[in-house]
C-alpha positions as CSV (number, residue, x, y, z in Angstrom):
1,X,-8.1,-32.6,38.5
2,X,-4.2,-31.9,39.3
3,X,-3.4,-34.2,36.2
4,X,-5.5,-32.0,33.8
5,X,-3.9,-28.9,35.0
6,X,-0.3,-30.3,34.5
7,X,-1.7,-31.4,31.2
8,X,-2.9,-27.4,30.2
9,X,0.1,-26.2,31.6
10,X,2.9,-28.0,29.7
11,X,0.9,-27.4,26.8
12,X,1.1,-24.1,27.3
13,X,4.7,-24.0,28.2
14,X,5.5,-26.1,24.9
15,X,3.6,-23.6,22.7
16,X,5.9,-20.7,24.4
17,X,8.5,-22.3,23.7
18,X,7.9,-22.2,19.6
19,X,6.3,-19.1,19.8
20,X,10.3,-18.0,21.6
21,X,11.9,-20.2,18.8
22,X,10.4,-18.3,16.3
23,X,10.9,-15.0,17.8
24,X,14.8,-16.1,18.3
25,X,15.4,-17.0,14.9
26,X,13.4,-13.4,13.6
27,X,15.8,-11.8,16.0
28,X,18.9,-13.2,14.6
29,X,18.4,-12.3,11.3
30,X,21.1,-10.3,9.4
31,X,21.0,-7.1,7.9
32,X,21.6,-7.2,3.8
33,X,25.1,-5.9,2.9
34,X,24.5,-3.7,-0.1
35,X,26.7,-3.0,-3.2
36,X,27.4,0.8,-2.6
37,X,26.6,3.2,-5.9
38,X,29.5,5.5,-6.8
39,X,28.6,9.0,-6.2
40,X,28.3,9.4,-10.4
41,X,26.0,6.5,-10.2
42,X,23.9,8.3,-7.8
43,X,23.7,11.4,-9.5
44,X,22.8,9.5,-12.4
45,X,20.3,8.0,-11.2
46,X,18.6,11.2,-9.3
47,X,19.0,13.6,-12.3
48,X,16.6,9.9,-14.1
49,X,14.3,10.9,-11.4
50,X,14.0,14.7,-11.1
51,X,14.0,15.6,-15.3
52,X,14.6,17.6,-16.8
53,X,16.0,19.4,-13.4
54,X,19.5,18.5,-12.6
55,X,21.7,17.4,-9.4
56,X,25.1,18.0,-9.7
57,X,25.7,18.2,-6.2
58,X,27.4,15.9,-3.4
59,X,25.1,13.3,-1.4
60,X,26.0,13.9,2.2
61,X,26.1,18.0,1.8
62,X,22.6,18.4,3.8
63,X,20.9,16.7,7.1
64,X,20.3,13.5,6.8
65,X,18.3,11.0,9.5
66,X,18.8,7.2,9.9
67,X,18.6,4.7,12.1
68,X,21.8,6.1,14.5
69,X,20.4,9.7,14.0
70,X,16.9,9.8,13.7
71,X,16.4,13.2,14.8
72,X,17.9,16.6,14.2
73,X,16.7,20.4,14.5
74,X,15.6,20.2,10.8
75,X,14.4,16.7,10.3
76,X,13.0,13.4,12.5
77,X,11.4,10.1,12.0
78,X,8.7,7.9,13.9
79,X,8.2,4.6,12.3
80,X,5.2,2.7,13.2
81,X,5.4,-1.0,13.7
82,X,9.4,-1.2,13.2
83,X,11.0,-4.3,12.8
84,X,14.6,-4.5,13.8
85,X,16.0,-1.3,14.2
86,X,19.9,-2.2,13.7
87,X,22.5,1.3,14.7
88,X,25.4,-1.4,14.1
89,X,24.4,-1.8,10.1
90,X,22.6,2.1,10.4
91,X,19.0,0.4,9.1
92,X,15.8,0.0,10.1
93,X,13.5,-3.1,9.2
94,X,10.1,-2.5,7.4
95,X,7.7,-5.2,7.2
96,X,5.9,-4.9,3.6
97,X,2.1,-3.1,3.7
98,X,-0.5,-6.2,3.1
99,X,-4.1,-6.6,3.8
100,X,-5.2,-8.6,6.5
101,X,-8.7,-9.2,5.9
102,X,-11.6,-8.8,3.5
103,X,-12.6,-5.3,4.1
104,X,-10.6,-2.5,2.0
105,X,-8.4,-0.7,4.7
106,X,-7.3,-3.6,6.4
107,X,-3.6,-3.6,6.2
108,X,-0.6,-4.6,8.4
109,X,2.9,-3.5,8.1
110,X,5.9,-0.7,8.8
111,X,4.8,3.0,8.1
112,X,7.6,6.0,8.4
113,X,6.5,9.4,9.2
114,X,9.1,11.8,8.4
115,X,9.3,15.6,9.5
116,X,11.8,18.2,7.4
117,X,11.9,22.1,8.5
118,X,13.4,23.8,5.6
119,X,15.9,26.4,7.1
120,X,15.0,28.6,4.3
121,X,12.4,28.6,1.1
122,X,13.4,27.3,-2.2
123,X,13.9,23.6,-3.9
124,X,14.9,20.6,-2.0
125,X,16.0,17.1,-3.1
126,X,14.7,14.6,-0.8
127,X,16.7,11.2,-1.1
128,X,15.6,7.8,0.2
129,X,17.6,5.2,0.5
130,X,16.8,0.8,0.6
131,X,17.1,-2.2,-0.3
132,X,15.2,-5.7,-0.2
133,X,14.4,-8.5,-2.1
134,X,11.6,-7.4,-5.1
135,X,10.4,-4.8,-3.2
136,X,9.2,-1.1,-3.7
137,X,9.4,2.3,-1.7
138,X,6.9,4.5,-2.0
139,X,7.9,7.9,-0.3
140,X,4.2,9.6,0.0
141,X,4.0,13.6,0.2
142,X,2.3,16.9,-1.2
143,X,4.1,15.6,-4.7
144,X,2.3,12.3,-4.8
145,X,3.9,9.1,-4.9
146,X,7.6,8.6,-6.1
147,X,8.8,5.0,-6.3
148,X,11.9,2.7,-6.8
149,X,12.2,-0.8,-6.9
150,X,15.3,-3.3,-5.8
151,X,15.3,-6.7,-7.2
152,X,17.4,-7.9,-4.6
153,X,19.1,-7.0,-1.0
154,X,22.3,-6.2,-2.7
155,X,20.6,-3.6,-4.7
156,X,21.3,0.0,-3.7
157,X,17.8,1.4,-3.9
158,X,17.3,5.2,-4.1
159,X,13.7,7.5,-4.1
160,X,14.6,10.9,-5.2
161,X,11.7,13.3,-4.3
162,X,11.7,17.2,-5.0
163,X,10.2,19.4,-2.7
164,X,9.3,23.2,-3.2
165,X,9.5,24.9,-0.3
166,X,7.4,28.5,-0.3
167,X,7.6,28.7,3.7
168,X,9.9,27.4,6.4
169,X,6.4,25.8,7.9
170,X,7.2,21.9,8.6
171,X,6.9,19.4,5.8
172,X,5.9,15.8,6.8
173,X,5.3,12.6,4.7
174,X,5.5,9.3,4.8
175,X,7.1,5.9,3.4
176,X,6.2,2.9,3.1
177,X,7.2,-0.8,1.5
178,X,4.9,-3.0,-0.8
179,X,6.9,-6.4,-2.5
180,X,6.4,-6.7,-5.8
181,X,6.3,-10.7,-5.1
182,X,4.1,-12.8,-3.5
183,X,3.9,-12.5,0.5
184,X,4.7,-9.1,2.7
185,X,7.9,-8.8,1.7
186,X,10.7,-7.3,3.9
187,X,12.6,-3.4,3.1
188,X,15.6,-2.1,4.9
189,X,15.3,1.3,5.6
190,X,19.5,3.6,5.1
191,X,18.1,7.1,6.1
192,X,17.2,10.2,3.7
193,X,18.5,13.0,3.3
194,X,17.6,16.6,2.4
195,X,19.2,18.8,-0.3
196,X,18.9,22.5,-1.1
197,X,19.1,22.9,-4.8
């Protein structure tokens, strides 16, 4: 009897062991360094997005929220089932959305819910930033769906969204990654911003 438990229990303790292997080496995983777009690239890209409005504006002019500063008055983000949330490298790890089982609505993955109070009404730019390997943001709101894609984690990704503000009531949405591979792919989150136009 005393030899049968021993024999349970070390195979018990060996499984833990793997399962803490595992973990360790998801733990120790870096965060992608990204090849920065000039601030002309940036425009160029968001004035692509928002046609035939235009941005001539500077990035960094309005409140923005990422991983070191994920709240403000005017803007906050809860992110269910985070991965790595990394203040050193200012990201946040999404785990890809995938189904995990037969039925429609099963799915598995990283969901951000983000709140913006407009300080006053009018037109908003909404920029989210990303990166991963083939994978897509989808920033979800009263607009619909606006996407980008990055081929790779070096890839500066950007979702430019615009948002027409007729109240200062709260305005919340979310976003979400889907890889445009095979598997559940893996997004890194940079922050987003909000722009009055």
């Amino acid at each position: 009897m005393c030899i049968g438990c021993l024999v349970i229990f070390s195979a018990g303790f060996t499984q833990g062991r793997v399962s803490n292997k595992n973990l360790l080496s998801r733990q120790a995983q870096r965060t992608p360094v990204v090849k920065r777009l000039s601030e002309s690239q940036l425009r160029q890209r968001i004035n692509r997005d928002i046609s035939p409005r235009r941005f001539e504006g500077t990035l960094g002019t309005g409140p923005k929220i990422d991983a070191r500063t994920p709240w403000k008055p005017e803007a906050g983000i809860d992110v269910y089932h985070s991965g790595r949330w990394d203040t050193t490298y200012n990201s946040v790890f999404f785990t890809g959305i995938h189904s995990t089982g037969p039925s429609v609505g099963e799915w598995d993955g990283t969901v951000g819910y983000v709140s913006f109070k407009p300080p006053s009404t009018g037109t908003y730019l909404i920029v989210t930033r990303f990166t991963g390997y083939k994978i897509q943001c989808n920033v979800n709101g009263p607009w619909g769906t606006n996407s980008a894609t990055t081929n790779s984690t070096s890839d500066d990704g950007i979702v430019s969204t615009l948002y027409n503000a007729t109240s200062t009531n709260k305005l919340s949405f979310t976003f979400s990654f889907k890889t445009t591979a095979t598997g559940w792919g893996m997004g890194y989150w940079y922050g987003t911003e909000f722009i009055k136009l």
